[in-house]
C-alpha positions as CSV (number, residue, x, y, z in Angstrom):
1,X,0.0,0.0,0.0
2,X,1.2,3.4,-0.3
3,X,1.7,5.8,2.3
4,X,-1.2,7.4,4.0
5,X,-1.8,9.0,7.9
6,X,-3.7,7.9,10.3
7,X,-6.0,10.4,12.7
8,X,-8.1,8.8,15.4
9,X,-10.6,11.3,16.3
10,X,-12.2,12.0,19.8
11,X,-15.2,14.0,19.3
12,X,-17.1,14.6,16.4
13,X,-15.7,18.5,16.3
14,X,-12.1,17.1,16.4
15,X,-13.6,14.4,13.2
16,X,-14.9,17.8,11.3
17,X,-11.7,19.6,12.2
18,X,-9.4,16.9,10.8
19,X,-11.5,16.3,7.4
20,X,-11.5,20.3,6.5
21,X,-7.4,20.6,7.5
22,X,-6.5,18.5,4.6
23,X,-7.5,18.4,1.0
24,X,-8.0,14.6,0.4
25,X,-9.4,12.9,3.6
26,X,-11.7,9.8,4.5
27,X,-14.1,8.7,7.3
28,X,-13.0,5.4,8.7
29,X,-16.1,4.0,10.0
30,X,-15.0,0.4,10.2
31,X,-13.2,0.3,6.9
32,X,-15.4,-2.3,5.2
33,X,-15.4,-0.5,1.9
34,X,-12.5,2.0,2.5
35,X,-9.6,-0.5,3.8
36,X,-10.5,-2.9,0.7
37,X,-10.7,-0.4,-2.3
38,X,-7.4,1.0,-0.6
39,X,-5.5,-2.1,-0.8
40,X,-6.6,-2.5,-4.8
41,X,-5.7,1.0,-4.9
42,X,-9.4,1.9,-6.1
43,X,-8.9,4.7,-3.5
44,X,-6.0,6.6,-1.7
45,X,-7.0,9.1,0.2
46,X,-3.7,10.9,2.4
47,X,-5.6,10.7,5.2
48,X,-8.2,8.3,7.1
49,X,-10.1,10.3,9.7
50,X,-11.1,6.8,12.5
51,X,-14.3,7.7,13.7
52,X,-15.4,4.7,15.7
53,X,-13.7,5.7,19.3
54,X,-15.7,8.8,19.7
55,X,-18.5,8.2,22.8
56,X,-21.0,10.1,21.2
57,X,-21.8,7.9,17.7
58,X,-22.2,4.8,19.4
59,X,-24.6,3.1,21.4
60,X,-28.3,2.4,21.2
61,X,-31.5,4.3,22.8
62,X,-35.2,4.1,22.8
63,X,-36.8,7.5,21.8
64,X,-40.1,8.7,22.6
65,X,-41.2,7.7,19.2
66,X,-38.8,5.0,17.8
67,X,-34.7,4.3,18.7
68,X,-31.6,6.4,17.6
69,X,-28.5,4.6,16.8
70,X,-25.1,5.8,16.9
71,X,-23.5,6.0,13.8
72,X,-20.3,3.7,14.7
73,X,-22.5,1.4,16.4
74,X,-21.6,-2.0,14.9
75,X,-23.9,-4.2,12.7
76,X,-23.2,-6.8,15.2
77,X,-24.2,-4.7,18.6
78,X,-27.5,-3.3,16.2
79,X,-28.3,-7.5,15.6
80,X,-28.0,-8.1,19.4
81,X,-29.7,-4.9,21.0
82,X,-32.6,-5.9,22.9
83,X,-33.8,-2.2,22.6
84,X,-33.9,-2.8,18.7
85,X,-35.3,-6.4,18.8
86,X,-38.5,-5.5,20.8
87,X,-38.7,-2.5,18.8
88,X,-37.9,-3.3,15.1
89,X,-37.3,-7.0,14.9
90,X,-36.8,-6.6,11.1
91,X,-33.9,-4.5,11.6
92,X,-32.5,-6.8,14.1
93,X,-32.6,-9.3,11.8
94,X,-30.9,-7.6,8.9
95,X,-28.3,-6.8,10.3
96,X,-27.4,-10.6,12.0
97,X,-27.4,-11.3,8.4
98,X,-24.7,-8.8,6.9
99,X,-21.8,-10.3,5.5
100,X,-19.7,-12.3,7.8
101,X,-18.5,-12.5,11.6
102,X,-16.0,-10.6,10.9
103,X,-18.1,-8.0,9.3
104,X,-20.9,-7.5,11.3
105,X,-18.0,-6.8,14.3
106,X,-16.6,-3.8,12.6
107,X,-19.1,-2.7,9.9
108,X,-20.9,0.3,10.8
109,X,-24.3,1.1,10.7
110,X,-23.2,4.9,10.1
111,X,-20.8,4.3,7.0
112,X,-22.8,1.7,5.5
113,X,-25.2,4.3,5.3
114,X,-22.6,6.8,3.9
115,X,-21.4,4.4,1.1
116,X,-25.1,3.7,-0.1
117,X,-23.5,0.8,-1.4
118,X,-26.6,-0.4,-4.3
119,X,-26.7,-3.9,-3.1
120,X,-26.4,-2.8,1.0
121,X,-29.1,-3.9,3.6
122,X,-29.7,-0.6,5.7
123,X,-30.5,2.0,2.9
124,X,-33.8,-0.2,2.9
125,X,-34.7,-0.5,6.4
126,X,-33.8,3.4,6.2
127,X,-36.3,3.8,3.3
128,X,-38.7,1.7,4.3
129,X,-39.2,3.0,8.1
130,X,-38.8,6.3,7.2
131,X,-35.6,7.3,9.2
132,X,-34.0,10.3,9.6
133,X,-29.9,10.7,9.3
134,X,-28.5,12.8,12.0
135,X,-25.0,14.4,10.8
136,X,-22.7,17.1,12.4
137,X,-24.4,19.6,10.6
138,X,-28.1,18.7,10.3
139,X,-30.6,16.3,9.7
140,X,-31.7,14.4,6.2
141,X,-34.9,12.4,5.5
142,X,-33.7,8.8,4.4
143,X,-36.1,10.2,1.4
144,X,-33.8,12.9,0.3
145,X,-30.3,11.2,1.4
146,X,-30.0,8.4,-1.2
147,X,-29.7,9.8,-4.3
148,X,-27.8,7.7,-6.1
149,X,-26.1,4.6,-6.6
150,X,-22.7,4.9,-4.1
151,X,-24.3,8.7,-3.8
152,X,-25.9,10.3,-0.7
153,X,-26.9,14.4,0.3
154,X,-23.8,14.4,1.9
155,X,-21.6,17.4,1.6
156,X,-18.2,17.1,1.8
157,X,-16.8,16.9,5.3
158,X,-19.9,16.1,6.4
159,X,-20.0,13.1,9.2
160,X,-23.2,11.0,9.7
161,X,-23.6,11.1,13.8
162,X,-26.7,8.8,14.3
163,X,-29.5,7.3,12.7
164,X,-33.1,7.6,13.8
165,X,-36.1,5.6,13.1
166,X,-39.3,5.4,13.8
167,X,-41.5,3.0,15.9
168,X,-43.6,0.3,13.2
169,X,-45.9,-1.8,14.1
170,X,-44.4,-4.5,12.1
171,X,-41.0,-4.6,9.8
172,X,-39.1,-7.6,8.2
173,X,-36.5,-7.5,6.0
174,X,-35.9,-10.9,3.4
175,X,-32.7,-11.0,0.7
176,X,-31.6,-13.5,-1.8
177,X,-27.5,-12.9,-0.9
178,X,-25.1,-13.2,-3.5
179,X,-23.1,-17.0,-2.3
180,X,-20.1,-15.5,-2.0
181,X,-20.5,-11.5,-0.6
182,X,-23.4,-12.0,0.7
183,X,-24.1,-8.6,-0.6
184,X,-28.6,-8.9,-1.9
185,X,-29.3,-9.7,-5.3
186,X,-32.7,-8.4,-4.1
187,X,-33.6,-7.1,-0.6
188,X,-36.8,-6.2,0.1
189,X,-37.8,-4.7,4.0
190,X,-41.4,-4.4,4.7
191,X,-42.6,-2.1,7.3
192,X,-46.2,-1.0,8.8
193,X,-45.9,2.7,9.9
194,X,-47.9,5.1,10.9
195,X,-47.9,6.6,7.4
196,X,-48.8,3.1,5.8
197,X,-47.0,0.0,4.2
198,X,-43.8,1.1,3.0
199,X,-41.8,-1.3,0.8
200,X,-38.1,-0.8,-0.2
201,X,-35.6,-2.7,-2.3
202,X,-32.1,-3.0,-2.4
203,X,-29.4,-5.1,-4.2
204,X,-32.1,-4.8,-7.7
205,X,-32.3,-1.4,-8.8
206,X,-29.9,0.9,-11.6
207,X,-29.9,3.8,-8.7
208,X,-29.3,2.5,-6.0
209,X,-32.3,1.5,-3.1
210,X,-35.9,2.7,-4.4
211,X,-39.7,2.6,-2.5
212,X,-42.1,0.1,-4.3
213,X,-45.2,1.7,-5.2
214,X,-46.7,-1.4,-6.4
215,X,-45.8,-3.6,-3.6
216,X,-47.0,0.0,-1.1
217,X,-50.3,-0.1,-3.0
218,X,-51.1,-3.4,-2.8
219,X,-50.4,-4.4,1.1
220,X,-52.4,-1.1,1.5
221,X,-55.6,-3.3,0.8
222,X,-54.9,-6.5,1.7
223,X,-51.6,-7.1,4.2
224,X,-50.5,-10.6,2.8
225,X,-48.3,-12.4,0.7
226,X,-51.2,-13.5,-1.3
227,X,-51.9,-10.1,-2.3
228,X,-48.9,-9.5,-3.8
229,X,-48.4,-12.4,-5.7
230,X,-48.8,-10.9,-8.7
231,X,-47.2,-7.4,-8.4
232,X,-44.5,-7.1,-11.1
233,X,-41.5,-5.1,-11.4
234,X,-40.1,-3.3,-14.7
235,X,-37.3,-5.1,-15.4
236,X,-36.2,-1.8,-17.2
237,X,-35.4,-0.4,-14.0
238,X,-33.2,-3.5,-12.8
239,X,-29.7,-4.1,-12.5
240,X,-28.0,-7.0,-15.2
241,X,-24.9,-8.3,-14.3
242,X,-23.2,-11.6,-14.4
243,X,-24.9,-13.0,-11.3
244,X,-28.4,-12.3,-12.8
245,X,-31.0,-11.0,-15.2
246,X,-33.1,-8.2,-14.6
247,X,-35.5,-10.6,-15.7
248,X,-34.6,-13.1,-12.8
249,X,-34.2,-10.1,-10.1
250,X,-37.8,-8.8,-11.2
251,X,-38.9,-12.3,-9.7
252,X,-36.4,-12.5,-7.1
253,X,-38.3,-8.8,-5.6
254,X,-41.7,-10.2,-5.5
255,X,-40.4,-13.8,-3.9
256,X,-38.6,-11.8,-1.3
257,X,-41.5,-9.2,-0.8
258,X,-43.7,-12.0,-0.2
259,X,-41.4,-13.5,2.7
260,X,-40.5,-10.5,4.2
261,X,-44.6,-9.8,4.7
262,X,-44.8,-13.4,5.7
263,X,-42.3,-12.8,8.1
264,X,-44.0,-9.8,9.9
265,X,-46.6,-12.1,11.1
């Protein structure tokens, strides 16, 4: 590897002030992405900016109206969290199923988030739920922070702090993982809210994570798997790649929709 430095921040101010003093820094938010595309020299930033020793983006808390996770709270600590699995069992449950081990014990919730990877799990419980992504500077619908595939609202410098989410009444989340990254071909997370059935889909889609309308409209009427049995998605709109068709991830959305709605009981 070439030569890079190494900043380990202690506050969220000191994070800010180290990303503005130099002109080509990164967030190290448990290096899943970064410390990879580093080593194939896909990236090489001059500095790394570690994030995930500062108090105040970690940790888990019930809300009045939903939870708030820190944003270097682990994928592993978000799967085990009583708080979350009494509160949004489909969330739990996505993230015991991200990646590996290995993975889920330094991934971050926070820079998943930020990479907006297309084939990621939490830009659709994000979507889906309706949470709002807390940063040093303000705060940003999940609505209006993906907007793109590897593409968020943020501005440069800016640090995700926390995620927010609202209560549901029910949420499940169902993928068909790629065998070997375990990355979804197709995710779909399902959620009851107090705005109504929201769907998302990740892993499938040209830009990135998108809401279902079909799949929304349907479970409106008649909250089954039955009811969506039929639903179809444009296959126009769907990623093609050498793991599958858009053809054969058009029907991999509608198998997982159905699972994830059977899975909210």
């Amino acid at each position: 590897m070439y030569e890079t430095n190494y900043h380990r921040a202690t506050s969220v101010a000191d994070a800010a002030a180290k990303l503005s003093g130099v002109e080509d820094a990164k967030v190290l938010a448990g290096g899943q992405t970064l410390l990879p595309t580093m080593k194939q020299r896909l990236a090489a930033p001059s500095d790394v900016i570690d994030v995930t020793h500062i108090d105040d983006m970690k940790g888990i808390a019930e809300t009045g109206g939903g939870l708030r996770i820190g944003a270097a709270t682990t994928h592993a600590e978000v799967a085990g969290s009583d708080i979350v699995k009494r509160m949004l069992p489909g969330l739990a449950a996505l993230a015991g199923h991200i990646g590996d081990p290995h993975v889920r014990h330094m991934g971050t919730i926070g820079g998943s988030l930020a990479n907006n990877d297309p084939a990621a799990d939490y830009p659709s419980a994000a979507l889906a739920l309706g949470a709002t992504i807390h940063t040093n500077n303000r705060q940003i619908s999940a609505e209006d922070f993906f907007t793109g595939m590897f593409e968020t609202a943020l501005d440069e410098g800016e640090i995700v702090t926390a995620v927010e989410f609202p209560k549901a009444s029910a949420c499940a989340y169902s993928k068909y993982p790629n065998p070997a990254s375990r990355y979804a071909m197709a995710g779909v997370f399902v959620a009851k809210t107090d705005g109504g059935v929201r769907v998302a889909v990740t892993g499938a889609g040209q830009g990135g994570v998108f809401r279902h309308a079909a799949l929304e409209d349907a479970l409106a009427q008649n909250f089954s798997p039955d009811a969506i049995a039929g639903v179809t998605t444009d296959p126009d709109l769907l990623l093609t790649d050498i793991h599958g068709s858009a053809e054969y991830r058009a029907n991999l959305i509608t198998v997982m929709a159905k699972r994830a709605v059977a899975a909210c009981g």
